[in-house]
N, C-alpha and C positions, 0 to 999 in steps of 0.2 A: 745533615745526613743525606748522603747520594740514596740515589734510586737505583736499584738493581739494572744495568742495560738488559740485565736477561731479561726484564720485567715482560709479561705478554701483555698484548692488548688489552686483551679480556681484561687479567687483572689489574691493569691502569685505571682500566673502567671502573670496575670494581671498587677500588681505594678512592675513586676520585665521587663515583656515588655515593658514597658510603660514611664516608668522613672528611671530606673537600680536603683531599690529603698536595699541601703546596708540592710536595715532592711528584708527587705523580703527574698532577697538573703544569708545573714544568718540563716533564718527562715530555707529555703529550706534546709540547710546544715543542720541543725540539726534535720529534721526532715526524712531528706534520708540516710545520711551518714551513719547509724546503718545497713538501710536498705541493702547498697549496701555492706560494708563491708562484712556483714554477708554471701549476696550471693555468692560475692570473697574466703570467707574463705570454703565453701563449694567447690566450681568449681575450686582453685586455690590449697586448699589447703598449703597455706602459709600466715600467716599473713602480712608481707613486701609485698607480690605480692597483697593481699586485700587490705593497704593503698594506694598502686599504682594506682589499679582500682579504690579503691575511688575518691581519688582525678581526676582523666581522667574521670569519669564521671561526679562527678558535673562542672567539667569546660565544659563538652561536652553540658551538660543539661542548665546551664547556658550562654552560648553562643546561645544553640537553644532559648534559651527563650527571650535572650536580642534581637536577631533578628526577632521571632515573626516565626518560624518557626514551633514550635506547635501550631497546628490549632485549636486543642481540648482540651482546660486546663483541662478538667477534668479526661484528659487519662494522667496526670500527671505521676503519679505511673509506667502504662503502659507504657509510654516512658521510665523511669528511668532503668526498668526491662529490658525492649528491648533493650538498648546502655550497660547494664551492658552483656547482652548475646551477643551482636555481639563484644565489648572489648575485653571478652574473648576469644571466636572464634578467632578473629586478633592477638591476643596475641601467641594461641595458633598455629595457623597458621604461625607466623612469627617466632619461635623457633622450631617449624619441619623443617620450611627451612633450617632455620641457623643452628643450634645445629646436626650436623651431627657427635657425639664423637665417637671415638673409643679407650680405654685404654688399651694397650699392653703392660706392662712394659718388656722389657729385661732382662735376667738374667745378672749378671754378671759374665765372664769366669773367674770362679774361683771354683774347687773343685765339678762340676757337676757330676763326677762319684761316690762319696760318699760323704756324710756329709756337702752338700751344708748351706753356713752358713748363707744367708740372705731368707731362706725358709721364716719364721716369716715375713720377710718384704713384702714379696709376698702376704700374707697370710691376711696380712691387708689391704693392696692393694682391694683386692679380696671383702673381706668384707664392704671397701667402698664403694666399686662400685655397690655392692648389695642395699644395703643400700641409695643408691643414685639415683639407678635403671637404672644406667649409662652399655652400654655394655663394657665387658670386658673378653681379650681374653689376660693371662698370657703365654709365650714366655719361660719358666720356662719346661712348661713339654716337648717341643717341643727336648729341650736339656739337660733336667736331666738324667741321667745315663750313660750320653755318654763321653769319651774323651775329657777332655776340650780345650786341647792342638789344637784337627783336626778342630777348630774352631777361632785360633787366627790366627790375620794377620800377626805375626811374633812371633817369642818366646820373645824378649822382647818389644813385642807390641802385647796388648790383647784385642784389640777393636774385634768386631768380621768382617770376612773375608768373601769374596765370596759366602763359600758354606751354612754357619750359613745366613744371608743375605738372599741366594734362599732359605734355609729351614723355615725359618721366612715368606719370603713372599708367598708358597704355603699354612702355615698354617692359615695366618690369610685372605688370598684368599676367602673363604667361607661369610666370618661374613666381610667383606670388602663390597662384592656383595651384602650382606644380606642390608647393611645401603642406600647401593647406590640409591635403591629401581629399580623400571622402570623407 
Protein backbone atom coordinates (compact mmCIF):
# COMPACT_ATOMS: atom_id res chain seq x y z
CA UNK A 1 0.00 0.00 0.00
CA UNK A 2 1.17 3.73 -1.16
CA UNK A 3 1.10 6.46 1.29
CA UNK A 4 -1.13 9.15 0.60
CA UNK A 5 1.31 12.14 -1.14
CA UNK A 6 -1.43 14.26 0.53
CA UNK A 7 0.01 12.73 3.75
CA UNK A 8 0.94 16.00 6.07
CA UNK A 9 3.93 16.01 8.08
CA UNK A 10 2.21 16.00 11.27
CA UNK A 11 0.50 12.93 10.36
CA UNK A 12 3.71 11.14 8.88
CA UNK A 13 4.86 11.75 12.42
CA UNK A 14 2.05 10.57 13.83
CA UNK A 15 1.88 7.04 11.99
CA UNK A 16 5.41 6.78 12.29
CA UNK A 17 5.22 7.23 16.26
CA UNK A 18 2.71 5.55 16.77
CA UNK A 19 2.87 2.21 14.97
CA UNK A 20 6.56 2.34 12.99
CA UNK A 21 4.25 2.38 10.09
CA UNK A 22 7.07 1.27 6.90
CA UNK A 23 4.82 3.27 4.59
CA UNK A 24 5.23 6.53 6.24
CA UNK A 25 8.67 5.90 7.07
CA UNK A 26 9.54 5.65 3.50
CA UNK A 27 7.28 8.61 2.79
CA UNK A 28 9.70 10.58 5.18
CA UNK A 29 12.72 9.24 3.09
CA UNK A 30 11.49 10.38 0.04
CA UNK A 31 10.33 13.44 0.80
CA UNK A 32 13.61 14.57 3.08
CA UNK A 33 16.26 12.83 1.62
CA UNK A 34 16.66 15.49 -1.48
CA UNK A 35 16.35 17.80 1.26
CA UNK A 36 19.11 16.82 3.36
CA UNK A 37 21.41 15.65 0.68
CA UNK A 38 21.31 18.96 -0.97
CA UNK A 39 22.18 20.77 2.37
CA UNK A 40 25.22 18.05 2.73
CA UNK A 41 26.28 18.84 -0.73
CA UNK A 42 26.57 22.56 0.06
CA UNK A 43 28.25 22.30 3.86
CA UNK A 44 30.15 19.19 2.86
CA UNK A 45 30.91 19.67 -0.33
CA UNK A 46 31.36 16.12 -1.39
CA UNK A 47 28.74 14.07 -2.61
CA UNK A 48 29.96 10.52 -0.55
CA UNK A 49 30.13 12.91 2.53
CA UNK A 50 26.13 13.99 1.51
CA UNK A 51 24.92 10.36 1.18
CA UNK A 52 26.55 9.80 4.59
CA UNK A 53 24.71 12.61 6.15
CA UNK A 54 21.76 11.54 4.48
CA UNK A 55 21.63 8.56 5.69
CA UNK A 56 22.70 9.61 9.70
CA UNK A 57 19.97 11.69 9.52
CA UNK A 58 17.07 10.04 8.52
CA UNK A 59 17.99 7.21 10.95
CA UNK A 60 18.64 10.01 13.57
CA UNK A 61 15.13 11.65 12.50
CA UNK A 62 13.67 8.34 12.50
CA UNK A 63 14.63 7.08 15.82
CA UNK A 64 13.47 10.47 17.23
CA UNK A 65 10.16 9.96 15.74
CA UNK A 66 9.79 6.21 16.57
CA UNK A 67 10.44 7.27 20.21
CA UNK A 68 8.13 10.30 20.17
CA UNK A 69 10.68 12.56 21.05
CA UNK A 70 9.41 15.38 18.77
CA UNK A 71 7.08 17.12 20.55
CA UNK A 72 5.98 19.40 17.53
CA UNK A 73 5.35 17.39 14.34
CA UNK A 74 4.87 20.19 12.47
CA UNK A 75 8.54 21.44 13.28
CA UNK A 76 9.17 18.36 11.08
CA UNK A 77 11.34 20.29 8.60
CA UNK A 78 12.82 22.34 11.51
CA UNK A 79 14.16 19.27 13.20
CA UNK A 80 15.46 17.66 10.00
CA UNK A 81 17.43 21.01 9.18
CA UNK A 82 18.70 21.24 12.85
CA UNK A 83 20.21 17.45 13.10
CA UNK A 84 21.47 17.90 9.39
CA UNK A 85 23.39 21.33 11.04
CA UNK A 86 24.54 19.87 14.21
CA UNK A 87 25.94 16.35 11.95
CA UNK A 88 27.93 18.54 10.34
CA UNK A 89 29.24 20.56 12.98
CA UNK A 90 30.29 16.81 14.65
CA UNK A 91 31.61 15.79 11.73
CA UNK A 92 33.43 18.64 11.31
CA UNK A 93 34.51 18.82 14.82
CA UNK A 94 35.67 15.31 14.80
CA UNK A 95 38.07 15.52 11.70
CA UNK A 96 39.82 18.78 13.24
CA UNK A 97 40.55 16.66 16.08
CA UNK A 98 41.70 13.77 14.15
CA UNK A 99 43.08 14.81 10.91
CA UNK A 100 46.06 16.55 12.23
CA UNK A 101 48.22 15.89 8.46
CA UNK A 102 51.36 17.08 7.72
CA UNK A 103 53.11 16.04 4.26
CA UNK A 104 56.86 16.41 4.08
CA UNK A 105 58.12 14.31 1.56
CA UNK A 106 62.08 13.68 1.70
CA UNK A 107 64.24 14.10 -1.02
CA UNK A 108 66.04 11.51 -2.02
CA UNK A 109 70.19 11.89 -1.56
CA UNK A 110 70.81 11.66 -4.72
CA UNK A 111 72.40 14.31 -7.04
CA UNK A 112 70.99 17.46 -4.81
CA UNK A 113 73.80 19.70 -6.08
CA UNK A 114 72.67 19.71 -9.66
CA UNK A 115 70.22 18.11 -11.75
CA UNK A 116 68.22 16.54 -9.04
CA UNK A 117 66.19 13.83 -10.98
CA UNK A 118 62.93 13.39 -8.96
CA UNK A 119 62.13 17.34 -8.97
CA UNK A 120 58.79 16.30 -11.15
CA UNK A 121 57.95 13.93 -8.27
CA UNK A 122 58.18 16.73 -5.77
CA UNK A 123 56.27 18.78 -7.87
CA UNK A 124 53.32 16.72 -8.02
CA UNK A 125 53.47 16.00 -4.51
CA UNK A 126 52.98 19.73 -4.17
CA UNK A 127 50.18 20.14 -6.40
CA UNK A 128 48.33 17.43 -4.51
CA UNK A 129 48.34 18.70 -1.61
CA UNK A 130 47.11 21.95 -2.94
CA UNK A 131 44.51 20.58 -4.47
CA UNK A 132 43.59 18.64 -1.56
CA UNK A 133 44.12 21.63 0.72
CA UNK A 134 46.26 19.32 2.66
CA UNK A 135 49.48 21.20 4.43
CA UNK A 136 52.62 20.60 2.92
CA UNK A 137 56.07 21.32 3.63
CA UNK A 138 58.63 19.58 0.73
CA UNK A 139 62.23 18.69 2.50
CA UNK A 140 63.54 19.27 -1.12
CA UNK A 141 64.47 22.87 -0.79
CA UNK A 142 65.83 22.44 2.58
CA UNK A 143 68.74 20.30 0.78
CA UNK A 144 68.79 21.18 -2.86
CA UNK A 145 71.99 22.63 -3.96
CA UNK A 146 74.06 21.29 -1.20
CA UNK A 147 76.40 18.26 -1.09
CA UNK A 148 74.64 15.24 -1.09
CA UNK A 149 77.40 13.25 0.18
CA UNK A 150 77.47 15.68 3.87
CA UNK A 151 74.09 14.19 4.32
CA UNK A 152 74.44 10.36 4.01
CA UNK A 153 75.00 8.08 6.84
CA UNK A 154 77.76 6.40 5.17
CA UNK A 155 79.08 6.37 1.65
CA UNK A 156 77.35 3.19 0.82
CA UNK A 157 74.48 3.98 2.96
CA UNK A 158 72.30 6.94 1.94
CA UNK A 159 69.61 7.15 4.21
CA UNK A 160 69.95 10.47 5.50
CA UNK A 161 72.14 11.06 8.82
CA UNK A 162 72.27 13.16 11.93
CA UNK A 163 72.75 16.49 10.62
CA UNK A 164 70.02 16.17 7.39
CA UNK A 165 67.66 14.76 10.25
CA UNK A 166 68.40 18.12 12.65
CA UNK A 167 68.19 20.14 9.46
CA UNK A 168 64.78 18.67 8.45
CA UNK A 169 63.63 19.00 11.91
CA UNK A 170 64.33 22.93 12.36
CA UNK A 171 62.69 23.35 9.12
CA UNK A 172 59.49 21.95 9.44
CA UNK A 173 59.47 23.19 13.28
CA UNK A 174 57.46 26.19 12.18
CA UNK A 175 54.41 24.47 10.31
CA UNK A 176 54.72 21.42 12.98
CA UNK A 177 53.77 24.41 15.79
CA UNK A 178 51.62 25.97 13.30
CA UNK A 179 49.02 22.43 13.21
CA UNK A 180 49.55 21.73 16.94
CA UNK A 181 47.48 24.66 17.60
CA UNK A 182 47.11 25.89 21.60
Amino acid sequence: MLVDVALSDEEMVRRIGSRHDPEAEGELFRRMAPRIRLYGLRHLRDSHAADDLTQQVVITTLEALRSGRLREPEKLVSFVLGTCRMTVLDLRRGTERRARLLVAPWPLFVSLERGYPFTPAHEAIHRFCLGARIPHHDLLRVFQGQRTSDFWVHPVDHHPNEVAHRLAAESLLPDVLKLAGP
